[in-house]
N, C-alpha and C positions, 0 to 999 in steps of 0.2 A: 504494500500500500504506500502511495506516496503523501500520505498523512502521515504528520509526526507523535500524535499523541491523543488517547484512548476519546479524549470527549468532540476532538475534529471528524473522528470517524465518525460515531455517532450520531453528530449533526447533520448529517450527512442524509440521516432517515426522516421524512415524514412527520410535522407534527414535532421534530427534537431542537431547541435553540442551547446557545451554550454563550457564556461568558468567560473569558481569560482575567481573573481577576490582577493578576501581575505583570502579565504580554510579556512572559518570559519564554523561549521554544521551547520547554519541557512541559509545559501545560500543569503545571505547580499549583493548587487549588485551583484547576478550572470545571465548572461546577455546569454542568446539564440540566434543562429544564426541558420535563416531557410537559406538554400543554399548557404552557404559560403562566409558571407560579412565582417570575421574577426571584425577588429576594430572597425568598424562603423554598426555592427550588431545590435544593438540597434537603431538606426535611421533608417532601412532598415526592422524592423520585426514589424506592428502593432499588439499592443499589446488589447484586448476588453475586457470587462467584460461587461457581460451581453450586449454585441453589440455595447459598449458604448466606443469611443476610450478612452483609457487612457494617451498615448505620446502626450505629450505637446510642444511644440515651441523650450523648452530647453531638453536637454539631460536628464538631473536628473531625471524625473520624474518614469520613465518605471521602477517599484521597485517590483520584483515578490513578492517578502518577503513578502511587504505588503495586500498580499493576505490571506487568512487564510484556507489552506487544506481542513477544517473542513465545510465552505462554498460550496465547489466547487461539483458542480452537475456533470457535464461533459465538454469535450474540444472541440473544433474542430478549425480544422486545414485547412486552405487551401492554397498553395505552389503555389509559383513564383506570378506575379501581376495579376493571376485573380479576386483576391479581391478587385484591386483597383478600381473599377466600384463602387463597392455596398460600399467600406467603406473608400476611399479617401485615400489620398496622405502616403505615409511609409510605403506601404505595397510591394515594389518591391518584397523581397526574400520572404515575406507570411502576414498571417493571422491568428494571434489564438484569440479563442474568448472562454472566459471561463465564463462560463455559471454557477451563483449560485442555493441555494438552493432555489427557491419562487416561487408559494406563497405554506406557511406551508399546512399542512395536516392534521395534527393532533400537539397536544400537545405534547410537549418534551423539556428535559434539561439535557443536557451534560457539563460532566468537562475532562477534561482529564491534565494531569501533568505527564511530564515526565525530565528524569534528564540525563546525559552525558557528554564524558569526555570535559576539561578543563571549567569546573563550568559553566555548559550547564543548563539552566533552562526554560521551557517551559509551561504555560499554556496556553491548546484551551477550550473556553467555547462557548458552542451553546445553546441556549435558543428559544424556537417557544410556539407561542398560535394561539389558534384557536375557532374564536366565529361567528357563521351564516358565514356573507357573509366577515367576516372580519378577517386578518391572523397580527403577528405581527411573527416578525426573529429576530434573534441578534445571530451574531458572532463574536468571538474577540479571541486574539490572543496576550499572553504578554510574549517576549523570551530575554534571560537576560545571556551572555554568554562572559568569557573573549578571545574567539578564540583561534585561533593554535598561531597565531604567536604574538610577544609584540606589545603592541598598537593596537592590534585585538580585543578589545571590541566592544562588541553590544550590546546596549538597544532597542528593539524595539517593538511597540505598535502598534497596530490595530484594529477596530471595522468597521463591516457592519451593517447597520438595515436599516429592509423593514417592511412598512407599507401599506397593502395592503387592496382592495376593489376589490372580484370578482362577478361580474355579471351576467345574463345572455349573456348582451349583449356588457357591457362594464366590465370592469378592471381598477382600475384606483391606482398608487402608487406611496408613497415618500421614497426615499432612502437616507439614510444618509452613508457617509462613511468616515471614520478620521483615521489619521497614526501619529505617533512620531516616532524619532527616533535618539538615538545618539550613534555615534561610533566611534572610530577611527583609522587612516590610516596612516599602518606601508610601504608605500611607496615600490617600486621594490626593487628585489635584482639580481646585476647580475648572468649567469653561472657561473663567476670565484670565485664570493665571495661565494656561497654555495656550489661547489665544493671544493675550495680549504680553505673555512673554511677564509681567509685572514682578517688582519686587515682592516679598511678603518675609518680613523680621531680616535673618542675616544670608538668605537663600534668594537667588533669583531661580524662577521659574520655567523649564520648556516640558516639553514633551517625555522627557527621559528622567526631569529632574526626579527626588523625593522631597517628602513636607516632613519625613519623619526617617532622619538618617542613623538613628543610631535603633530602631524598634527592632528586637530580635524574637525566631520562635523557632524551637526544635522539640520535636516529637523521635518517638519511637513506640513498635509494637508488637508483640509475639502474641501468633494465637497458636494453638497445639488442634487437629481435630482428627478423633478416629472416630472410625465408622464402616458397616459394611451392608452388603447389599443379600439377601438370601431366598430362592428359586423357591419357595413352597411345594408349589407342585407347576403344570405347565403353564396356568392361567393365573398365578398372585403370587406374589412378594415381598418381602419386610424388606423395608429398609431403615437401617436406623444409625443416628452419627450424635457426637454429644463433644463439645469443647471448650476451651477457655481460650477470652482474648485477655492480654495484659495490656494495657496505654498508659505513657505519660506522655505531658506535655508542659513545655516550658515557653512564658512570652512576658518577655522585658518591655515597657514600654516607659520612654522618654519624654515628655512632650516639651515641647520647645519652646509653644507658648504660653504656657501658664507655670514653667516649671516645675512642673506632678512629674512623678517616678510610679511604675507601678510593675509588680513583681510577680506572678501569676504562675501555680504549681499544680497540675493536674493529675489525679490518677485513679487510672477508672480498670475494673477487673469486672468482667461479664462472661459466667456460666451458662451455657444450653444445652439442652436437649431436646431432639424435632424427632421422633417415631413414626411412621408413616407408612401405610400399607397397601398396595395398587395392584387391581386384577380385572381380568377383563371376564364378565359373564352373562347369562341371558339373562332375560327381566319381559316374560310372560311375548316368548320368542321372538324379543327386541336387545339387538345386540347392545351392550353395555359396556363401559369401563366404569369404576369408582377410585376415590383416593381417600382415603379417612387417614387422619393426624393428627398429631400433637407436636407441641412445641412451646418452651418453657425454656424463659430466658429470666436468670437474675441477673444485676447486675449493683456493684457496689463503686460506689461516686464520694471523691474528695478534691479538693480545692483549697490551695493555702491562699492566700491574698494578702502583698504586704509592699510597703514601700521598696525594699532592696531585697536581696538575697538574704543578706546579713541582719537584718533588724526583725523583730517580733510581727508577726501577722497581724494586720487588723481583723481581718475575716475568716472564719472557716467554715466552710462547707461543706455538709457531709448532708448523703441521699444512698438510698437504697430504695429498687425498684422488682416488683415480681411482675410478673406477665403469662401468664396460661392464653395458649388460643388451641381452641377442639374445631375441628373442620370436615368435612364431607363434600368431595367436588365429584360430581356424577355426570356422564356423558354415553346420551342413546341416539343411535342410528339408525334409525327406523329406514327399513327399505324400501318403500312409498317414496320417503321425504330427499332421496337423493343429496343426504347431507347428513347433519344433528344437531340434537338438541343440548344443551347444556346447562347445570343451574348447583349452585353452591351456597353452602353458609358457615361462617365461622363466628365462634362464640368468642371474645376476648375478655379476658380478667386480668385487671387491674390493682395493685396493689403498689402504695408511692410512701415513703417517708423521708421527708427533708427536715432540717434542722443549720443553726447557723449561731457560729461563737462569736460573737462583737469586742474586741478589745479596747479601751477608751485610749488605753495608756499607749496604745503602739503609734509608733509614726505614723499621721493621717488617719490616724483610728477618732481623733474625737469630731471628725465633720462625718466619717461612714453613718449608716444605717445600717441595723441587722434585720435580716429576713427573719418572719413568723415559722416557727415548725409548724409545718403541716403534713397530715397524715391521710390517707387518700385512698379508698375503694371503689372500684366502679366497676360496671359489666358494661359492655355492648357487641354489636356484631355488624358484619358485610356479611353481604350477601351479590350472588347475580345468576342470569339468567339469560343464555342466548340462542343463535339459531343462525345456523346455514343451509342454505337450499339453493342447489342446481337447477335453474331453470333450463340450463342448455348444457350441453359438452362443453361449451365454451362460458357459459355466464352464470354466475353464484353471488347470490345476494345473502348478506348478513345483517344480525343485529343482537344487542346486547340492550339488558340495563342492569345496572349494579349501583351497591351502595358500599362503602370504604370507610375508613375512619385513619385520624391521624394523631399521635400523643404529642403531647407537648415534650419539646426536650430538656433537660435541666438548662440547658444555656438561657432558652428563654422564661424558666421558670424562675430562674435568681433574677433576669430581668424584667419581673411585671408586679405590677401593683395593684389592689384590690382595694377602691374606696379611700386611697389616699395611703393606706396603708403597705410596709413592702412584703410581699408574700408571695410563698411560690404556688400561689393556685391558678392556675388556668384553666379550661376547659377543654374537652377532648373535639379538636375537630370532626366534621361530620361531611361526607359529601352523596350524592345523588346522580348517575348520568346517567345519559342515552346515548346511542350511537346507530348509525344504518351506512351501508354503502352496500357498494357491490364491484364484482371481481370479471375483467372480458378478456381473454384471449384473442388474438385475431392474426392468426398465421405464427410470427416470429414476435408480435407484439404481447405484452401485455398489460394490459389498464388497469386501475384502481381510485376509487374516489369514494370518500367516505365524510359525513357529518359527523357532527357531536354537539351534546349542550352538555354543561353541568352545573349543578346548582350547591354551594358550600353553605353552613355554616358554622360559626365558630372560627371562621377562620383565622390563624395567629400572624398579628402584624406588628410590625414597630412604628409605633406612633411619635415621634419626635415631638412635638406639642406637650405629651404629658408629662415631658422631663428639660429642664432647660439644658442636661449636660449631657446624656444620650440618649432619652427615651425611654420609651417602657413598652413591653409587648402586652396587647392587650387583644381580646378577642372581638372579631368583628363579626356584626349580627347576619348579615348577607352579602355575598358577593356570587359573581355567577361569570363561568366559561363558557365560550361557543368558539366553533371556529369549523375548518375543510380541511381535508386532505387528499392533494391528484398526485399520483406518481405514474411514472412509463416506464417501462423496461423494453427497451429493442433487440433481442437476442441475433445480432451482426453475423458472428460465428459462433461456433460450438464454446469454444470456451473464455466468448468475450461478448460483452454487451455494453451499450449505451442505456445510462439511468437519470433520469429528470423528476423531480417533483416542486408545486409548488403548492405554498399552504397558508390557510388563514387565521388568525387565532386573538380573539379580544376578551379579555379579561377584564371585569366591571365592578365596581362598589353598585350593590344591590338596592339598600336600605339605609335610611335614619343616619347615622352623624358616629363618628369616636372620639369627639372630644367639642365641648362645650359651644352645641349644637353646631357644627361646621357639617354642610349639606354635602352629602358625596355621592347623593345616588346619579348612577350613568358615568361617573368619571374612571376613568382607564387608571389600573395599576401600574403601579412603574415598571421598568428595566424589561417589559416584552413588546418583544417587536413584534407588529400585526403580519406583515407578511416576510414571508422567506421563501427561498428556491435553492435549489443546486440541480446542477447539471454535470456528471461525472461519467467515466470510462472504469469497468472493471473487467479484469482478464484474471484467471482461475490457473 
C-alpha cells in the first residue's frame, strides 16, 4: 500500500474521516471517525485487533500507530451500532477489527527500513516459524522521527508475538503485545497566528511552529492474552480467551503563559474475559447460525496529579470499573428470501466506583477542587435487526436498525460537573439508527449506495462555556446523524481494480440549549466534514 499509516488506509472507506492531530508521517494519535463524531470520535469508534477490544476506560489508549502494517492481514469494518451486540459498548458510529497475520504458514523473515523527510526513520521486522502443529510470529515496529512541527518528536516502539498450537480439533495461543512511546506536544495554533504569521509572548508563529515547547508525554503497555479455539462436534465451537493489559502514562505540561506546571501519572490495569460459542443449525428447517457470549472486563484506574515530579500530589484519583455484557447474535437464511435475516441483543452491566484525594498543602493544591466519590450501577442493552435480499443475481438490497450504547470514560468523568458541583457522574450514552441501500453488479462493475439516520442521546460533549479554564463534559439532550454513502469498484484486471466513493455526512445539535439557555438546535458539530471522496488504485 502506498499509504503510510493504519488510519490513511482506512479513510480511504466509505463513510470513515480521520484527523492527524500532530501532521507528523507516523500518524502518532491520528484518530478515525466512522460517521461523524468529531471530537469525541475516539470514544464512539471500537477499535479490535484480532476481535479483541483495544479502548480502554481512558481515552489514551486507542493508538493506531501502535499497530504494525506489517502485521495486518485484513480489516473489517462494520458502520453505525450494529456491532454493538457482538462486541459491547463504543461502538455507536462503528466497528473495525483488524485482523493479524496467524497462525504462520511457512517460515519467513522480513526487515524493511525506510527513511523521510524531517529525520523520519523507520524499521518493520517480521519474523514466522513453523514446526508440525506449532507456529511462532513476531512483529515489531521501531519509528524514530523529529515531525513537521517543533516539539513534534516521536519515538515509538512496538512488538506482537503469537505462539500458537493448531489442531485438529483445537487451536490453542499466547499473545504477547508491548508498545513504548515518547513524544512531544507542540500544542494548537490558532487561524490568526499561522495566517498572519503574529507574534504571541517570546514565540513567533508559522505553520510548523509550537505554542507549547517544552509539553512532554510517554506511554507504554503490555497486554498478555491466551486463549483457544475448540471443534465441539462439526456444527459448534467454544471459543474462549481471557487477558491483562498493563498502561502507564506520563505528561509534563509547561504552560508558558500563565506559568502552571503540571505533572500527570497514569496507571491503568484491565482484566477480561469474553467466552463465546458459535454453530450453525436448523430452526424449524431454516438454516441458522447463532453466537451466544460473555464478556467481562475489570478494570483498575489511578492518576497522581501534581505540580512537578518531585513535589507532593495535589490530586489522586482512583476508579474501579466492572462490566458484564451476555449476548445472543442469530442469523436465518430462509430459502425463499435469497438472503437473511438477522437480529441480536446484548445485556450490559455496569458497575463504577470513583473516588478522589485533594491535598491543600501541595503545590497548587489550594486553588484545585476534588471530585465527589461516586458509586454507580446500571443495566442497559443494544440490540439490532437486519435483512438482505437478492432481488436479482446481480442486485441485493439491505437494511438494519439497531440500538448501541456508549460509557463515559474516566477522562471525561474527572472532567464534568453536576449542578455546579465537581463529580464524576455522567450519563450512559444512548443511540438509535436506521440504515437501507442496496448492492448492483454490472459486468466488471460494482455499485453500492447506502442511507442512514441516527438519532443520540446523552451525548458527551465539552462545553467550554461551563468552565472559564477548560471546560467541562457535560451530556447533551439530542443530537442526530444522517448522511450517504456511493462507492465503485471497477474490476480492470484480475488482480487490480479502480475504487471511488463519495459520501455525505451532517451531524446536528437536536434540542434545547447546554449552557445558560444558548439555542443550538440545527447547528452543525464541529471538526466533521460534510462531504468526502477518494478515488484510489488497488492491485493484490
Amino acid at each position: 500500500s502506498p499509504y503510510q499509516t493504519l488510519a490513511e488506509i482506512l479513510s480511504t472507506q466509505p463513510g470513515i474521516q480521520f484527523r492527524s492531530l500532530y501532521s507528523d508521517p507516523t500518524g502518532s494519535k491520528d484518530v478515525v471517525d466512522v460517521r461523524g463524531f468529531g471530537a469525541t470520535a475516539e470514544s464512539n469508534t471500537l477499535i479490535l485487533l484480532d476481535g479483541r477490544r483495544q479502548n480502554d476506560m481512558e481515552i489514551e489508549k486507542s493508538f493506531l500507530a501502535n499497530i504494525p502494517l506489517e502485521s495486518i492481514e485484513r480489516i473489517e469494518i462494520i458502520k453505525g451500532s450494529a456491532g454493538s451486540v457482538l462486541y459491547g459498548d463504543g461502538a455507536i458510529g462503528g466497528v473495525i477489527n483488524i485482523i493479524t497475520k496467524h497462525p504462520a504458514k511457512s517460515d519467513r523473515a522480513n526487515i524493511k527500513i525506510t527513511a523521510g523527510s524531517f529525520s523520519t526513520k523507520k524499521t518493520d521486522i517480521s519474523v514466522a516459524q513453523v514446526k508440525d502443529n506449532f507456529s511462532i510470529s513476531l512483529h515489531g515496529q521501531i519509528t524514530d522521527t523529529d515531525g513537521y512541527r517543533q516539539n513534534g518528536n516521536l519515538l515509538n516502539q512496538n512488538i506482537i508475538n503469537d505462539f500458537r498450537y493448531t489442531g485438529k480439533k483445537l487451536e490453542a495461543y499466547l499473545n504477547i503485545k508491548g508498545d513504548q512511546r515518547k513524544m512531544g506536544m507542540p500544542g494548537g495554533l490558532s487561524t490568526n497566528q499561522v495566517v498572519n504569521g503574529r507574534p504571541v509572548g517570546l514565540y513567533y508563529h508559522d505553520r510548523n511552529a509550537a505554542t507549547e515547547i517544552m509539553d512532554k508525554s510517554s506511554s507504554s503497555s503490555i497486554e498478555l492474552t491466551l486463549g483457544g479455539t475448540h471443534q465441539l462436534d462439526k456444527n459448534f465451537e467454544i471459543i474462549t480467551d481471557g487477558g491483562i493489559r498493563r498502561t502507564k502514562n506520563h505528561f509534563t505540561d509547561i504552560d508558558n503563559a500563565f506559568g502552571s506546571h503540571n505533572n500527570n501519572r497514569t496507571y491503568l490495569d484491565t482484566w477480561s474475559l469474553t467466552p463465546r460459542l458459535t454453530g450453525d443449525f436448523q430452526f424449524l428447517g431454516t438454516p441458522a447460525n447463532t453466537t451466544l457470549g460473555l464478556d467481562w472486563y475489570y478494570s483498575d484506574y489511578r492518576t497522581v496529579r501534581g505540580k512537578s515530579l518531585d513535589d507532593k500530589p495535589h490530586n489522586e484519583f482512583d476508579a474501579r470499573q466492572h462490566t458484564l455484557g451476555l449476548y445472543c447474535q442469530n442469523i436465518f437464511s430462509p430459502r425463499d428470501l435469497k438472503g437473511d435475516i438477522s437480529f441480536g441483543i446484548r445485556l450490559h452491566h455496569l458497575n463504577f466506583v470513583g473516588g478522589d484525594q485533594l491535598d491543600l498543602d501541595a503545590p497548587d493544591g489550594d486553588w484545585r477542587s476534588q471530585t465527589e466519590t461516586l458509586e454507580e450501577t446500571s443495566w442497559a442493552f443494544s440490540s439490532e435487526i437486519g435483512i438482505n435480499h437478492g432481488l436479482t443475481n446481480q442486485s441485493t438490497i439491505f437494511g438494519r436498525a439497531a440500538r448501541g450504547i456508549r460509557l463515559p470514560t474516566i477522562d471525561e468523568r474527572i472532567s464534568s460537573k453536576d449542578t455546579g458541583a465537581t463529580t464524576f457522574k455522567l450519563k450512559t450514552q444512548r443511540s438509535w439508527d436506521l440504515e437501507g441501500g442496496i448492492k448492483h453488479r454490472i459486468g466488471s462493475i460494482n455499485l453500492q449506495s447506502s442511507a442512514y439516520a441516527m438519532w443520540i442521546r446523552n451525548e458527551i460533549h465539552l462545553d467550554a462555556r461551563k468552565d472559564s479554564f477548560l471546560g467541562t463534559n457535560v451530556n447533551l439532550h439530542k443530537t442526530r446523524r444522517y448522511g450517504f454513502e456511493n462507492a465503485i469498484e471497477y474490476q480492470l484486471l484480475k488482480d487490480f481494480s479502480i475504487n471511488g466513493n463519495i459520501n455525505y455526512t451532517r451531524a446536528q445539535f437536536q434540542c434545547c440549549d447546554i449552557n445558560d439557555g444558548l439555542k443550538l438546535d440545527g447547528n452543525d458539530l464541529p471538526l466533521i466534514s460534510k462531504w468526502t471522496g477518494n478515488l484510489y488504485a488497488k492491485w493484490q
